[in-house]
C-alpha positions as CSV (number, residue, x, y, z in Angstrom):
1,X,43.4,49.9,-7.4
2,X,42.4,46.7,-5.8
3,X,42.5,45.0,-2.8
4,X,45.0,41.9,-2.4
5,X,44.3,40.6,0.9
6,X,43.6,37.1,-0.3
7,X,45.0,33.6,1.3
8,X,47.5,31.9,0.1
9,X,45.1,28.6,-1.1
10,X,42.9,31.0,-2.7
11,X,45.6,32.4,-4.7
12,X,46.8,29.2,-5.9
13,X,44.0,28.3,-7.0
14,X,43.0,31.5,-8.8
15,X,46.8,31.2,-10.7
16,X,46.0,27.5,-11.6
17,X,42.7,27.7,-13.2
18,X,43.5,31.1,-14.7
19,X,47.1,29.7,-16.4
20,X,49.7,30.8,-14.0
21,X,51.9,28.6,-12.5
22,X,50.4,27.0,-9.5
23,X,54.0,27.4,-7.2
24,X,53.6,29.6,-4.6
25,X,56.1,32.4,-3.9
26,X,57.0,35.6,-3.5
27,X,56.0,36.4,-7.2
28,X,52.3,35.9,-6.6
29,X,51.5,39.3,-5.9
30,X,53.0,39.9,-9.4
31,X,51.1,37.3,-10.8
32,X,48.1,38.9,-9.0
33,X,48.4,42.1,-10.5
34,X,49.0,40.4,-13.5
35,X,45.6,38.7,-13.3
36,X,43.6,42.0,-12.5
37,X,45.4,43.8,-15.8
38,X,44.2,41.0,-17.8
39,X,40.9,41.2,-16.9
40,X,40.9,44.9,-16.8
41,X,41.8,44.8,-20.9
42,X,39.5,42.1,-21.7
43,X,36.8,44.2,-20.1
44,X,38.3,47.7,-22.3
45,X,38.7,45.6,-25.1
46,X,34.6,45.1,-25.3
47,X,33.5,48.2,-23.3
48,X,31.9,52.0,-24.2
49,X,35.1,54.3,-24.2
50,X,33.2,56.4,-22.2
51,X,30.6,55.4,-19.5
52,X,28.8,58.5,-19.2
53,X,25.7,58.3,-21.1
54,X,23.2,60.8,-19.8
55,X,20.9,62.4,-16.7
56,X,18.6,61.4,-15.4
57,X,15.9,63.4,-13.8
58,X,12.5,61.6,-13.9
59,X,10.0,61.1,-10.9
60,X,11.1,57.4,-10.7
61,X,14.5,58.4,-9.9
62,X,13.5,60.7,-7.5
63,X,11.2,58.2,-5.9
64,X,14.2,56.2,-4.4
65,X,15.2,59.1,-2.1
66,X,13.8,59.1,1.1
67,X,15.6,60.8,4.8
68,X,17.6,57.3,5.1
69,X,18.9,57.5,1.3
70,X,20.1,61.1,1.8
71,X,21.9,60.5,5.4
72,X,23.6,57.7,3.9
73,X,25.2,59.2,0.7
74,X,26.1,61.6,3.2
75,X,27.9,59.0,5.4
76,X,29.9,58.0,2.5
77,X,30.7,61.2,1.0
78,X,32.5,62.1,4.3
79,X,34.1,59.0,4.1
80,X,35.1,59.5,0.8
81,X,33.8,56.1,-0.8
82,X,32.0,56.1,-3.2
83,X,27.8,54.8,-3.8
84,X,26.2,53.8,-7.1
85,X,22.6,52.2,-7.3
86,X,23.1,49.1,-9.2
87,X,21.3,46.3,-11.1
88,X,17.6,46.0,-11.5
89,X,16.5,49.1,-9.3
90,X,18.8,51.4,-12.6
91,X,17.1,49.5,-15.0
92,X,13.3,49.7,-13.4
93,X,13.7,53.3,-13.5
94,X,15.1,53.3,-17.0
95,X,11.7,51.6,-18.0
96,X,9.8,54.3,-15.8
97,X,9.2,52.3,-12.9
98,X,9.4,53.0,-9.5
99,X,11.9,50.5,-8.0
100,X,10.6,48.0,-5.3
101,X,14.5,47.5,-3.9
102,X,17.4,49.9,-4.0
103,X,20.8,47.8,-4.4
104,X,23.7,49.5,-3.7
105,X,27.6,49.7,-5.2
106,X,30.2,50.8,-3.9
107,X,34.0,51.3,-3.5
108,X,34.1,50.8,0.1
109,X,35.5,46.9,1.0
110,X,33.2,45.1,3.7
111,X,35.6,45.9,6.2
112,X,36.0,49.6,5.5
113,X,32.3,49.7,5.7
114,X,32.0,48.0,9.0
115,X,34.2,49.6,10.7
116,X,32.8,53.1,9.5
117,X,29.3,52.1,10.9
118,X,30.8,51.0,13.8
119,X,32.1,54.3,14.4
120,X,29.2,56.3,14.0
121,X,26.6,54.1,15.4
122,X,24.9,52.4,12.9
123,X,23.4,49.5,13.8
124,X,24.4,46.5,11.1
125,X,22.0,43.3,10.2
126,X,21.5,40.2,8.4
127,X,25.3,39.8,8.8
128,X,25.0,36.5,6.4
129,X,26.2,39.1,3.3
130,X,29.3,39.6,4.2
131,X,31.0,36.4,2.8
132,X,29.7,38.0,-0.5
133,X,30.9,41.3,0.2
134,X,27.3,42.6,1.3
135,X,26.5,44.8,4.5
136,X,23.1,45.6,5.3
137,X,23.0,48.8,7.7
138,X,19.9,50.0,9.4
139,X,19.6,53.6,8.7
140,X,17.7,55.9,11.5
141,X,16.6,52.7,13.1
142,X,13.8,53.0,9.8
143,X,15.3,51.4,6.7
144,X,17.4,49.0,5.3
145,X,20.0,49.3,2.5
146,X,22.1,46.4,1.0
147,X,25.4,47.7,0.2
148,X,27.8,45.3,-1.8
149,X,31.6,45.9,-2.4
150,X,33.0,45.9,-6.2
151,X,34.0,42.6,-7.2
152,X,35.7,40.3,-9.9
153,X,34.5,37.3,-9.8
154,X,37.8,35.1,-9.8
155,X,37.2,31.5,-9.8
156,X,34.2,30.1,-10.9
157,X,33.4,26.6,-11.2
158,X,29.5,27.2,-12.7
159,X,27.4,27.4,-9.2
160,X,29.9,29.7,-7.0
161,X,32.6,32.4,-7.0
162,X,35.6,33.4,-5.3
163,X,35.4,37.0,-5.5
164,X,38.3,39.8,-5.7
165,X,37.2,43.3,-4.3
166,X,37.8,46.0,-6.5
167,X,37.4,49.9,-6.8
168,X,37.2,49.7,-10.6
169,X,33.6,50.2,-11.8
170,X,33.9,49.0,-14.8
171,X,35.5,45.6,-13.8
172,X,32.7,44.9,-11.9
173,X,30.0,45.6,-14.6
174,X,32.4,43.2,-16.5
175,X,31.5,40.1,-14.2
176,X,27.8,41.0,-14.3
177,X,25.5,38.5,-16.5
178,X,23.2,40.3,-19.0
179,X,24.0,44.3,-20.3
180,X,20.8,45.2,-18.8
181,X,21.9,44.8,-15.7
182,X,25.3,46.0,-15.4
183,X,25.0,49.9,-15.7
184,X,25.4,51.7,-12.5
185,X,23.2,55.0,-11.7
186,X,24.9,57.9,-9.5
187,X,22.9,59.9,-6.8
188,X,23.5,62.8,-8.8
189,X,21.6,61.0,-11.8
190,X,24.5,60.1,-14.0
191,X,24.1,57.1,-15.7
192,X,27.3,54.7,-16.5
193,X,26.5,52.2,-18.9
194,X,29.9,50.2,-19.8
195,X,28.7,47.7,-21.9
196,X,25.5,48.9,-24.1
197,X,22.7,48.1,-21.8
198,X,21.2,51.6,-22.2
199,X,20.9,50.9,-26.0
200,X,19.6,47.1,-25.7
201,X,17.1,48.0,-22.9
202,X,15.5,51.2,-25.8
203,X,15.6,47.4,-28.0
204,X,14.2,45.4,-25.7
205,X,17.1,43.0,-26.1
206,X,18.5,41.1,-23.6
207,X,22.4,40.2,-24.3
208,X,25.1,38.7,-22.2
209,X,27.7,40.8,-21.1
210,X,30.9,40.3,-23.5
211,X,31.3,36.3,-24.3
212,X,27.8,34.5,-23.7
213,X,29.4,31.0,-23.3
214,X,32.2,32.8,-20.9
215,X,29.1,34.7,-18.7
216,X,26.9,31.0,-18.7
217,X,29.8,28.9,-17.4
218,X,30.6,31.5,-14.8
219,X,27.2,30.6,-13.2
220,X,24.9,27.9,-15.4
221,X,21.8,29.5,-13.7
222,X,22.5,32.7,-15.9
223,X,20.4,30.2,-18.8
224,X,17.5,30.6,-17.1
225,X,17.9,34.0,-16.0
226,X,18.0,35.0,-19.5
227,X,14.9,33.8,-20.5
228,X,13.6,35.5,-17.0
229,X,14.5,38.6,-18.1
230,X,13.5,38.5,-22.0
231,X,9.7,38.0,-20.4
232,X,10.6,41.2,-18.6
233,X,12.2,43.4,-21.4
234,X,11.0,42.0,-24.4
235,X,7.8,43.1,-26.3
236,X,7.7,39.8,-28.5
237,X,7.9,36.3,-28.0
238,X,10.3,34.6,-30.0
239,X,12.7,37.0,-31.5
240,X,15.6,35.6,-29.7
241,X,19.4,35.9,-31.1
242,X,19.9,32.5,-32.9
243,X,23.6,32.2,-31.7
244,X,22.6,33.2,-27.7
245,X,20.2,30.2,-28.3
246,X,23.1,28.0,-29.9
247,X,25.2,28.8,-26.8
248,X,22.4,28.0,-24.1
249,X,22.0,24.5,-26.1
250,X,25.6,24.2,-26.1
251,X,25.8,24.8,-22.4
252,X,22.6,23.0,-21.3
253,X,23.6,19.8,-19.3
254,X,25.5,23.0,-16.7
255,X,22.2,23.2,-14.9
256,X,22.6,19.5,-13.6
257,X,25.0,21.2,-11.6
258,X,22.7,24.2,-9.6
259,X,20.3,23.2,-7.1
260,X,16.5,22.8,-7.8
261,X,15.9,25.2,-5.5
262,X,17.6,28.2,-7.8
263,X,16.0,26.5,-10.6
264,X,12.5,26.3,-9.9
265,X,12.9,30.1,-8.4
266,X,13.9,31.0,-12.1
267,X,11.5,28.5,-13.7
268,X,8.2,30.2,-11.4
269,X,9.1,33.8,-12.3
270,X,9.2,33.3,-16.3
271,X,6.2,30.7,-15.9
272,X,4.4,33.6,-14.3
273,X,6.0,36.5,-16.2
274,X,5.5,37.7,-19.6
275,X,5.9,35.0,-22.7
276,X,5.9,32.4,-19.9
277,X,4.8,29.6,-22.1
278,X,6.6,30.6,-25.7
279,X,9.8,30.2,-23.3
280,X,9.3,27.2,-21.7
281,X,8.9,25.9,-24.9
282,X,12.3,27.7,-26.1
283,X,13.7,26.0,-23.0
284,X,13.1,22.2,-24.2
285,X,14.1,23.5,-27.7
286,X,17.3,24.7,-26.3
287,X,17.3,20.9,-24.5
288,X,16.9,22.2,-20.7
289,X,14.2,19.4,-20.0
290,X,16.6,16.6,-19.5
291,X,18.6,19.1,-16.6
292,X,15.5,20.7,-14.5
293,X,13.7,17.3,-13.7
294,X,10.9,17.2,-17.5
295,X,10.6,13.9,-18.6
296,X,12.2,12.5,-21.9
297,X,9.9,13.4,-24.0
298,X,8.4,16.2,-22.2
299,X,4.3,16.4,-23.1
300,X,5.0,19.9,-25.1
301,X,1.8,19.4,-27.3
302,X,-0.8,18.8,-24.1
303,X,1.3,21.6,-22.5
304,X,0.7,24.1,-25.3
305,X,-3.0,22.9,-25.5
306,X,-3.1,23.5,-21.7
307,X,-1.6,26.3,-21.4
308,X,-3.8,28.2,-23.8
309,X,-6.9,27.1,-21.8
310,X,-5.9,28.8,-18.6
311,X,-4.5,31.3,-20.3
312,X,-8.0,31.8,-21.3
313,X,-9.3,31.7,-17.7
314,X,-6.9,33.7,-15.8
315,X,-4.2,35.6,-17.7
316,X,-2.1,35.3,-14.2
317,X,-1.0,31.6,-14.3
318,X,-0.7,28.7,-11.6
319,X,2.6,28.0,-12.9
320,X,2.4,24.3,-11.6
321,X,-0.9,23.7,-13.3
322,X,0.6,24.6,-16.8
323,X,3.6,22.7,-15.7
324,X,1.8,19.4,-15.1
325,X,0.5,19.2,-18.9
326,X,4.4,18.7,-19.6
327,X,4.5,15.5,-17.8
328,X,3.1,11.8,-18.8
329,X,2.2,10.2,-15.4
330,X,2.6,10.5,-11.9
331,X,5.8,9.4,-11.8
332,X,6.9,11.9,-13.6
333,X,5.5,14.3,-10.7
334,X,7.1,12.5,-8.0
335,X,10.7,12.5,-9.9
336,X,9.8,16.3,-10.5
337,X,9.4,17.3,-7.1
338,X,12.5,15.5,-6.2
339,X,14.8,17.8,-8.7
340,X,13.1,21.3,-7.9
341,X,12.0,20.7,-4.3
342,X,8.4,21.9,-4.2
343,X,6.1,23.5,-1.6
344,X,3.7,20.7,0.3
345,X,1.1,22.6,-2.1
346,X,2.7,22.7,-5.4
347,X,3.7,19.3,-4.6
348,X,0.5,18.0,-4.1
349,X,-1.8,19.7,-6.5
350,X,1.4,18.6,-9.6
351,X,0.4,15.3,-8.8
352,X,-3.1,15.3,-8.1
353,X,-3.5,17.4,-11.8
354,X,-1.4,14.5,-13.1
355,X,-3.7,11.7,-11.4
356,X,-7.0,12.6,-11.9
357,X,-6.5,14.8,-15.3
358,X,-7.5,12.0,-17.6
359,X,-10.4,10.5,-15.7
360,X,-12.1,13.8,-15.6
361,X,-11.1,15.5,-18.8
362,X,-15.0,14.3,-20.2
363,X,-16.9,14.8,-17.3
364,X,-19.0,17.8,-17.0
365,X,-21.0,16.9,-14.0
366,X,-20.5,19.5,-10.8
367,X,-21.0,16.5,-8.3
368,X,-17.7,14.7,-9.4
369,X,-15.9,17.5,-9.0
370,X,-17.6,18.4,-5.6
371,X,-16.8,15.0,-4.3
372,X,-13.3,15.5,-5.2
373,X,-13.1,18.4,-3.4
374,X,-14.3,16.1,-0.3
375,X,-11.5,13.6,-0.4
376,X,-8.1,12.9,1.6
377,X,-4.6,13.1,-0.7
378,X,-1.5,11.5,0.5
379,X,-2.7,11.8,4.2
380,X,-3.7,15.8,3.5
381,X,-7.1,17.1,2.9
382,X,-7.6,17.9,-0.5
383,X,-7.7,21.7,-0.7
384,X,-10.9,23.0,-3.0
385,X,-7.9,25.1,-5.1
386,X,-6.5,21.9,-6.2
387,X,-9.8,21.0,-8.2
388,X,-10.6,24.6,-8.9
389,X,-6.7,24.1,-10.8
390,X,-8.2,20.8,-12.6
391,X,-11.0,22.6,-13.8
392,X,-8.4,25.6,-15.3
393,X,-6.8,22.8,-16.9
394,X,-9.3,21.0,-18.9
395,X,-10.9,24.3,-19.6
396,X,-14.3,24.2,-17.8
397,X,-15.6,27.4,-17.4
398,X,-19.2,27.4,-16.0
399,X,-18.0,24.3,-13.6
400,X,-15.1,26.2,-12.5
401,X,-17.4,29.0,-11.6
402,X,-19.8,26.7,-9.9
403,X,-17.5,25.3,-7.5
404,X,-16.0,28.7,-6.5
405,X,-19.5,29.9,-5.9
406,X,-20.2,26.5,-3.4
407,X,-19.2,26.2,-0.3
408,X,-17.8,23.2,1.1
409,X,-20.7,21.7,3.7
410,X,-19.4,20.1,6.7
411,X,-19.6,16.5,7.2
412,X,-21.2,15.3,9.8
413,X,-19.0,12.1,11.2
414,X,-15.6,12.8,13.3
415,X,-13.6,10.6,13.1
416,X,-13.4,9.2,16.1
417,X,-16.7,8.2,16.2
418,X,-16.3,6.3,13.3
419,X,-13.6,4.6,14.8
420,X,-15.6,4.0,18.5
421,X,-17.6,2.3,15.9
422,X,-15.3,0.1,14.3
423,X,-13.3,1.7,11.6
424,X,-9.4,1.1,11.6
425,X,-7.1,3.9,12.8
426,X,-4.4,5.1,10.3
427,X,-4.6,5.9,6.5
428,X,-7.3,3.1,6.4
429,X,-10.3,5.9,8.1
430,X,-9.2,8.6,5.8
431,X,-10.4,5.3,3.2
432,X,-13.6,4.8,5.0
433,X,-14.0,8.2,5.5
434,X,-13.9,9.2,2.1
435,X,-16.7,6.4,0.9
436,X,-18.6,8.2,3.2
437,X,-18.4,11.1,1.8
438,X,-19.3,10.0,-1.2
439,X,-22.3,8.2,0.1
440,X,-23.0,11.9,1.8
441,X,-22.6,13.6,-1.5
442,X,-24.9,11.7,-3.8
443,X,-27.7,12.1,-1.1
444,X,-27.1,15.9,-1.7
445,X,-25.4,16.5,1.2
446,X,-28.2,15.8,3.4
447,X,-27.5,13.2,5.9
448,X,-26.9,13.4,9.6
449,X,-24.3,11.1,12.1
450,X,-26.9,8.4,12.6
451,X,-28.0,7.5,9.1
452,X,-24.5,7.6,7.7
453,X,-22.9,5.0,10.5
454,X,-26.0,2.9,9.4
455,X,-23.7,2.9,6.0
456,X,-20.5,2.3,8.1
457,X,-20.6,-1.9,8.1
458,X,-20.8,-2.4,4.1
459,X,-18.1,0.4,3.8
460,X,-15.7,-1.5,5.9
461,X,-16.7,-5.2,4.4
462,X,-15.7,-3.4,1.0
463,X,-12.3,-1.7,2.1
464,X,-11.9,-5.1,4.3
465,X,-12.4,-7.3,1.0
466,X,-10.0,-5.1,-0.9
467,X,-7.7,-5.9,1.5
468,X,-7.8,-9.4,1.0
């Protein structure tokens, strides 16, 4: 059974790009139906003949239930729709792990469920789901649940879908990316798996759902999530299935069409995740770099070199500091930033690691690094993390440990006396400033307002000379 309430433009296109005529007429609803069964047999054609895999009865699954859960599977059992949990929270408890979110299935439509909350009094928020078939009721006045319609994803053109609600389970699973994350838990701890994910999550492989060139150019973000999700599942770095790595390459110049945004979401989670190095490097063997913003060549040998030196320091990595080794100047920072749209402060320590990397990579003298820690960047102060970071990455240990153990002393000029007392206004002070500084640092700190504005004239003849 499925619902058919669709608009006449949507329905055109769905019949064009799916290979029925593109004429609209009174046949379309045929043609509609037509659509669904052929989906529906592609889906049997591939799935388990039976769904029902086993109970489950472990303290994880039990953990989810709280006052809310229970008053709302009651809700919808009166209503007679039906409720699944769905997606990661089935597979966290699968791997005995207490689920941070609940997400919840079901065969209610987005309308059906509004108007039932509306009814009893259920307050409804973050209203911005519904266009993807999502309401979010506020149980109790005490907890949230996300509560998404069955859905076949109808037209797709690699970043977005047209969806189809359904009340078929399995066609659902169908549309879902990997097999991991398509099984569906009941309430009363019934587990449907339609497509194998029980068995490859026991493997600890992670496997598109039916066609893996089909699933990537449904949404070309699904590349990256699959190397997301083999850091979470997998208990080995590089056993990868050689044809899902064929079709990623094949598919790999689809991420020029998703947002930096979703990429560098994606990118920070494996970075920070399991394996997070091995599959960065799969990812420029699989020929990503050219798509997410990396440089032609990337720098994969000072990355690997890097990499393994903070890995050495902090097992929990900065993903942009590893990141950086992979690029060859500056430039390549800036141009970077631009494709994955950085924080100010990922933004800022990328290309401070890339600018001062190589004049400091000999250095083993604290006070260079303390002086650092003392300067202006692109009109902000430099933040003592950013060298701590520069440290990580040229592997200096005992420095690193030294300048988390100082603490910054404050210096004694404002900045407006230096300009009552001639210096220029604008980026220039932060220049004159920052001599300063360093003046103020190789006296050990130790200088007060007066004896550093005696320095103040041969600073500005110097910045004033450079000028010319």
């Amino acid at each position: 059974m499925v619902a058919i309430r669709q608009s006449k433009t949507f329905l055109k296109r769905l019949f064009c790009i799916n290979g029925f005529a593109c004429r609209y007429s009174t046949t379309n609803a045929e043609r509609f139906k037509e659509f669904i069964e052929q989906r529906r047999m592609e889906a049997h054609a591939i799935a388990r003949p039976n769904p029902v895999v086993k109970k489950i009865d472990t303290p994880e699954f039990h953990s989810i239930f709280t006052k809310e859960l229970n008053d709302l599977i009651a809700l919808f059992e009166r209503y007679n729709f039906e409720i699944r949990v769905a997606g990661g929270a089935v597979r966290d408890i699968l791997m005995n792990m207490n689920p941070k979110d609940v997400d919840i299935a079901t065969t209610a439509t987005p309308t059906e469920m509004k108007e039932m909350f509306t009814k009893e009094n259920i307050r409804m928020v973050n209203m911005n789901g519904e266009k993807h078939g999502t309401i979010t009721p506020r149980i109790n006045d005490r907890e949230n649940f996300e509560i998404t319609t069955l859905r076949i994803d109808a037209v797709t053109d690699g970043r977005h879908a047209e969806v189809i609600h359904t009340t078929d389970w399995l066609l659902d699973s169908n549309r879902r990316d990997l097999t991991i994350n398509s099984m569906f838990l009941g309430f009363d701890g019934t587990l449907y798996d339609y497509f194998y994910g029980y068995e490859d999550l026991q493997k600890r492989r992670v496997a598109f759902v039916g066609d893996p060139d089909m699933r990537i150019k449904e949404d070309y973000l699904r590349i990256l999530r699959y190397f997301r999700f083999y850091g979470r599942i997998a208990e080995k770095p590089n056993c990868h299935d050689d044809e899902t790595l064929r079709i990623i390459t094949k598919n790999a110049s689809g991420l020029s069409k998703i947002s930096g945004e979703r990429i560098w979401q994606e990118w920070k989670k494996i970075l920070s995740g399991n394996f997070g190095i091995e599959l960065t490097e799969s990812m420029i063997n699989c020929q990503l770099a050219a798509h997410i913003g990396l440089p032609d060549p990337p720098n994969v040998e000072e990355f690997l070199r890097v990499s393994k030196q903070v890995r050495a320091f902090d097992p929990k990595l900065q993903p942009i500091t590893v990141l950086s080794a992979l690029l060859n100047t500056p430039e390549d920072a800036v141009n970077l930033n631009l494709r994955l749209k950085f924080t100010v402060y990922e933004r800022e320590l990328c290309y401070f690691l890339t600018q001062n990397r190589e004049e400091t990579a000999t250095i083993e003298d604290l006070l260079t690094f303390q002086q650092l820690c003392l300067q202006t960047i692109s009109s902000v102060k430099l933040k003592k993390e950013y060298v701590l970071e520069l440290l990580k990455y040229h592997g200096k240990r005992e420095l690193y440990q030294q300048l988390l153990d100082w603490p910054i002393p404050q210096f004694p000029v404002k900045g407006n006396v230096l300009i009552a007392n001639g210096a220029p206004k604008g980026p220039k002070l932060g220049v004159v400033m920052d001599k300063l500084k360093i003046i103020w640092s190789n006296n050990q700190y130790n200088m007060s307002q007066e004896e550093l504005l005696q320095h103040l004239p041969a600073v500005l003849e110097e910045v004033n000379t450079k000028k010319k």
